[in-house]
N, C-alpha and C positions, 0 to 999 in steps of 0.2 A: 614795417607796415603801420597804417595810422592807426593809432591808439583810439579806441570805446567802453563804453560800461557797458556791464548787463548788469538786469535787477536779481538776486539770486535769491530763490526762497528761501532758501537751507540757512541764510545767514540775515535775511531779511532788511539786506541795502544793495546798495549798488556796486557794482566791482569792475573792475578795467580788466580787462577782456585778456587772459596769457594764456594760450594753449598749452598742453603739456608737450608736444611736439612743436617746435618751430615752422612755422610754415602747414601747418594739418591742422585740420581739425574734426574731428570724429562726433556725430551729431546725432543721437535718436531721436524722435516726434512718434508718441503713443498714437497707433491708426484707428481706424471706425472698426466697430462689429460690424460686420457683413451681414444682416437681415432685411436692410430696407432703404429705401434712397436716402440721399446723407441731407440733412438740411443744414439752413447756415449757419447754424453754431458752428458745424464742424467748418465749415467754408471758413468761418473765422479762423480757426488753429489753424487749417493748412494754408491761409494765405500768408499768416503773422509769421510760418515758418518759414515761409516761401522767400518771404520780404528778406528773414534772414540768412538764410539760403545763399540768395543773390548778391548779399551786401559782401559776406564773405569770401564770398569768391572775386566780388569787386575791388577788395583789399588783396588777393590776389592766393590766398589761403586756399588748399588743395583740399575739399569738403571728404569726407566718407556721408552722407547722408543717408540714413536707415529710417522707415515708416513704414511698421506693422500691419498687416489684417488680422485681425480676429476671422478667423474662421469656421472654429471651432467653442461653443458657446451656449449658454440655456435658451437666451432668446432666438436663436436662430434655430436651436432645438423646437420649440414650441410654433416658432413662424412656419418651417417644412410641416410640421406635424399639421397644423392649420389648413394649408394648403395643397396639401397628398402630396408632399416633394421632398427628395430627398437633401439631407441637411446640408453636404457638400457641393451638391449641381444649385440650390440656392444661395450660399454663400459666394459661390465662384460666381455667380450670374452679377450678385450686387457691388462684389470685385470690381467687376466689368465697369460697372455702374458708376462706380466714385470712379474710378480712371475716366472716363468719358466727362466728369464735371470738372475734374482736377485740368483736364485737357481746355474748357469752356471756360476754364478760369484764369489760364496762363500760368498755371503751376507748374515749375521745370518737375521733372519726372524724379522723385530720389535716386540716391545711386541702388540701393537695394529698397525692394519692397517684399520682404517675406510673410508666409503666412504659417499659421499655427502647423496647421492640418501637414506640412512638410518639415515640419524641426520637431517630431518627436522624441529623437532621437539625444540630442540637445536636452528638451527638456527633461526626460529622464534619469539622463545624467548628471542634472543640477538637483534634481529631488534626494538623489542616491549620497549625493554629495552630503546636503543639507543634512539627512538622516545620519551621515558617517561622524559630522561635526558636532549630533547632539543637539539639532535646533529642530527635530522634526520628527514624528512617530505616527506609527501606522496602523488601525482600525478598523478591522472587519474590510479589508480591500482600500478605506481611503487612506489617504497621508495628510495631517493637519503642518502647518506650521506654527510652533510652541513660542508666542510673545515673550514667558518669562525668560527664556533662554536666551534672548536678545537684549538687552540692559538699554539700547538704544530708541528703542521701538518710540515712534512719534516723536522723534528729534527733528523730522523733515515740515511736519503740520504744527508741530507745537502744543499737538493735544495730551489731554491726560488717559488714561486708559478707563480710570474712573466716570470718564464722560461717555464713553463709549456703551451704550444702554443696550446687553445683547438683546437680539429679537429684532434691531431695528433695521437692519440693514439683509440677515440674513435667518432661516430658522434657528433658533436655538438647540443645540445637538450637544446631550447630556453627555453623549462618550468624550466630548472634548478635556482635555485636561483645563483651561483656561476660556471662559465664553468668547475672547477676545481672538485664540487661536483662528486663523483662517486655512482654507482647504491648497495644498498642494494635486493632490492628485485627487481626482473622485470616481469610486466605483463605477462600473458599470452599470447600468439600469437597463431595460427591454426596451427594446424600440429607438436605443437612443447607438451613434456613432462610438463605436470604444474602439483602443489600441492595449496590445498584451504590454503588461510590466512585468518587476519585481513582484508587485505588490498584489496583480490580479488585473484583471483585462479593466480599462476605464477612458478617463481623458483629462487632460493636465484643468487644473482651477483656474482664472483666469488673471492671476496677479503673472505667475511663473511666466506665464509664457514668452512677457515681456525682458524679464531678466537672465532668462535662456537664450534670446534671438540678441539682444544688446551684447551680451558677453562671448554670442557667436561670432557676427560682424565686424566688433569694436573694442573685444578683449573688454577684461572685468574693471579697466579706468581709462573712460574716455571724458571729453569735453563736456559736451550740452546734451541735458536730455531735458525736454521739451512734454510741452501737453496742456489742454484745459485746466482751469484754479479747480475745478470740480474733482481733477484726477487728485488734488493733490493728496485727500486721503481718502478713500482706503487703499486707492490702485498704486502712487507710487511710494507710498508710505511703505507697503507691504513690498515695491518691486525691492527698495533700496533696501529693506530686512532680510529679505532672502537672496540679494547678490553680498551682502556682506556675511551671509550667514555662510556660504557656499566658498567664498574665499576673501581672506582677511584684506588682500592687497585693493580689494573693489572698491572704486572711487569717484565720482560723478563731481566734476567742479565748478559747476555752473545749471543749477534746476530753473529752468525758465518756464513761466504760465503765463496763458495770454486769459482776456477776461470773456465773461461771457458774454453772449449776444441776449439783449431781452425782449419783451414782447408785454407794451401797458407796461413795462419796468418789472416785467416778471421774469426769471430765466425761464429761456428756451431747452424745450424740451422734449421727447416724444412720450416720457411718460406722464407729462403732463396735458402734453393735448395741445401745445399752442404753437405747432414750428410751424416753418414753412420750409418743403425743400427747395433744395439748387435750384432743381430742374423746374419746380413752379414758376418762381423768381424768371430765371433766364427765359424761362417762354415771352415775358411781359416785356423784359429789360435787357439789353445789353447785359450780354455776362462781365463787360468788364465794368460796366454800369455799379453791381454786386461790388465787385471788387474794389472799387472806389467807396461804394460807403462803408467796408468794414475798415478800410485802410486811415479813413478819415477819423477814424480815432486813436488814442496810445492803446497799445496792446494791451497794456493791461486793463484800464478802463472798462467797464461796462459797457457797449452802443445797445441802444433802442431802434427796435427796427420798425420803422413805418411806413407806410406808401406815400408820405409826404417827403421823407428822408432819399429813399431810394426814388423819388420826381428828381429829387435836387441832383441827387449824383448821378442819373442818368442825364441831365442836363449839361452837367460838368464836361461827362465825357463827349456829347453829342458836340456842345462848343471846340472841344480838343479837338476832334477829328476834324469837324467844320475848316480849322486855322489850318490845319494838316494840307488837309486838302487845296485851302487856297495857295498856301505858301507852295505847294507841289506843283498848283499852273502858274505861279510868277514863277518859280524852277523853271518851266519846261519855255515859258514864255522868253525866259532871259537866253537861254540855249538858243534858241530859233533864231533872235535877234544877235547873238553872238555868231551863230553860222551864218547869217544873211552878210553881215559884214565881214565877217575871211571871204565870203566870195566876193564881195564889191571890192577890197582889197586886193585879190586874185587878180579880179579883174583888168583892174588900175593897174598892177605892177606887171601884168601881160600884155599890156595894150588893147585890149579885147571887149 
């Protein structure tokens, strides 16, 4: 098969591309939290995955392609509670939703797409694990994962732990052993979706879930696991600490991030205020319009999204299609004139 690089964070160059299987290749991509229309930052990851997706299969490589829902989650907690709805009938609606942009965008469909709210069973039994190995203990109903018990922790980001300033990211929660520990399992609360454990009725944290459903699909070492430079810490920082912590053999050979999409040169984001979703975009533009300007830059790269940018690349594609379509009546043109002469031909050679 032809030889390629990938950029790999983990080692921070590039690397020529060896599956651990000959011929396969087993591929995660971190999915959306299901609360709200996806905009195109995300559009960026799943196309940059998509791109790669296709290439791989174009080298002729037999994909397992796996891409998560969040479905279970605080913000989708707090969006139903907003809205009088229940936290799974809105998750499963916005489901719906990214599949229908994913479809407007030419995204071949993964080979699996699982959601939280159906692997609990899975994730359970990676927390159970965790705790048996000594990386993980259990609080008034929650389960933390214990940093210090990991010796590796932020080998994937390159961060210090020291940088890590509790309070900033999550509350501060004095029962922790370590401010840097994060939650595996969390209590149940009133009002909110829980499933029974060991531990007491709750719902998985939201690093696990992802190292549950990868380890489900694609066993504990597969190829490329995929996602936003954003994911790179806390979410796969913490995934790769808890599939190594759960078993030793866990091996990820290829951490790929594509970069963000900005706005003014600012990242895009909803909790910032400045996105724009798909579905906006595609009302104005050709969806494949979309498609053409996040592709128009390296994945990794930053693109700046603006309505001067998304003119050009709708223009782009409007030109393609234009050449399409002429070249399709010089096709059809050449046909007609090739069958007008087999009948003159006919003709001649029948006397007729």
């Amino acid at each position: 098969m032809a030889e390629f690089q990938l950029y790999n964070t983990m080692t921070k160059q590039k690397e020529i591309f060896k599956p651990k299987e000959a011929g396969k290749v087993g591929m995660y991509v971190c999915g959306v939290t299901a609360y709200d229309l996806s905009h195109i930052g995300h559009a960026r990851a799943y196309v940059a995955f998509d791109v790669l997706f296709r290439y791989l299969q174009h080298l002729g490589y037999e994909v397992k392609y796996v891409r998560n829902f969040t479905d279970v989650d605080d913000k989708i907690i707090r969006r139903a509670n907003e809205l009088g709805e229940d936290p799974l009938a809105l998750s499963s609606r916005y489901c719906q939703e990214f599949i229908d942009d994913m479809v407007d965008l030419q995204c071949l469909p993964p080979t699996h797409q699982p959601r939280v709210s159906e692997h609990m069973d899975q994730i359970r039994d990676m927390i159970a694990q965790i705790i048996r190995n000594g990386c993980a203990y259990e609080v008034e109903g929650d389960v933390y994962f214990s940093v210090d018990k990991y010796p590796n922790y932020c080998q994937l980001s390159g961060r210090k732990l020291e940088d890590n300033r509790a309070g900033e990211r999550v509350a501060v929660d004095s029962r922790k052993q370590n401010p840097a520990d994060f939650a595996l399992w969390k209590a149940a609360k009133p009002g909110e979706p829980s499933w029974d454990s060991p531990w007491g009725p709750g719902r998985p944290g939201w690093h696990i879930e992802c190292s549950a459903m990868s380890a489900h699909y694609l066993t504990y070492s597969f190829d490329i696991h995929g996602g936003g430079m954003d994911l790179i810490f806390p979410h796969h920082e913490n995934e790769l600490a808890q599939s190594c912590a759960a078993c030793s053999d866990s091996n990820v050979s290829y951490w790929v991030h594509n970069g963000f999409v900005t706005a003014n040169d600012e990242k895009m984001s909803k909790s910032l205020g400045n996105f724009f979703t798909i579905r906006e975009v595609t009302k104005l533009y050709h969806p494949l319009a979309l498609r053409h300007f996040l592709m128009g830059t390296h994945y990794r790269s930053p693109v700046n999204y603006s309505i001067s940018q998304i003119e050009i690349a709708s223009e782009a594609v409007f030109y393609v299609y234009q050449k399409v379509d002429l070249l399709s009546e010089l096709f059809v043109m050449f046909l007609k004139r090739a069958e007008l002469t087999t009948l003159r031909f006919l003709e001649v050679e029948h006397g007729t």
